[in-house]
N, C-alpha and C positions, 0 to 999 in steps of 0.2 A: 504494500500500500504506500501512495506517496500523498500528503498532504505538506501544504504552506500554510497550515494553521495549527498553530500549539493545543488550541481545545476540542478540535478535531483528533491528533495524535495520541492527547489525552483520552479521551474517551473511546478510543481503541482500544488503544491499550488495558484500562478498565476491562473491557469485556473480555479479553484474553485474545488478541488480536496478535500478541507478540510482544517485543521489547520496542522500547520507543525512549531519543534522547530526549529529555523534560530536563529543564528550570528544576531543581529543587523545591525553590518558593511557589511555585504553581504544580506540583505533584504531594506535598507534604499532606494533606489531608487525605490523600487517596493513597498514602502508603498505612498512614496512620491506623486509617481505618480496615487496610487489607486487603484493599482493592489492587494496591500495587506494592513489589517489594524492588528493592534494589538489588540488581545485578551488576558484575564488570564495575565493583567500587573502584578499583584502580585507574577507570578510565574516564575521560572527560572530554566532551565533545567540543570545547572552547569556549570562546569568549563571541558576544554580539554586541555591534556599535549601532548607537542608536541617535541618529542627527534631527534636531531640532533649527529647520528654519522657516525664518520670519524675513518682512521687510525691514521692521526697523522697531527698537523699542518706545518710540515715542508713541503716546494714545495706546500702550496695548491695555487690554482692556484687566481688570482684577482678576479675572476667573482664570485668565490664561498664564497671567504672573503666578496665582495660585498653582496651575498644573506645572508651571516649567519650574516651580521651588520645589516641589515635590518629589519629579522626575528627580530633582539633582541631590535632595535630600536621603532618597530610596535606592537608586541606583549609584549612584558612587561619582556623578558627572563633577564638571567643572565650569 
């Protein structure tokens, strides 16, 4: 199976679809609870770079200052 969507992946996997690389932070409940366990500890599928653009910061609006503090807060940006 090939998906470009992680909750797609997810939820494969869940049904016994196979092994599938997941996020830790987005499989943590599903392992918790049984639905998924971890294989191949030794191994890691990498790193994902995630670009944020904009035209310009002037006028952006509060909600989107909100998201982009978030993103840098939770994710590790700069």
């Amino acid at each position: 199976m090939t998906a470009n969507e992680s909750v797609v992946v997810l939820s494969a996997a869940s049904r016994g679809s196979g092994i599938a690389p997941l996020p830790g932070s987005m499989c943590r409940e599903a392992i918790a609870s049984g639905a998924l366990r971890r294989v191949l500890h030794d191994w890691q599928a990498g790193e994902v770079t995630t670009t944020v653009v904009m035209p310009h910061r002037r006028g952006m609006l509060p909600a989107v200052r909100a998201v982009l503090d978030h993103l840098v807060a939770h994710a590790g940006g700069d």
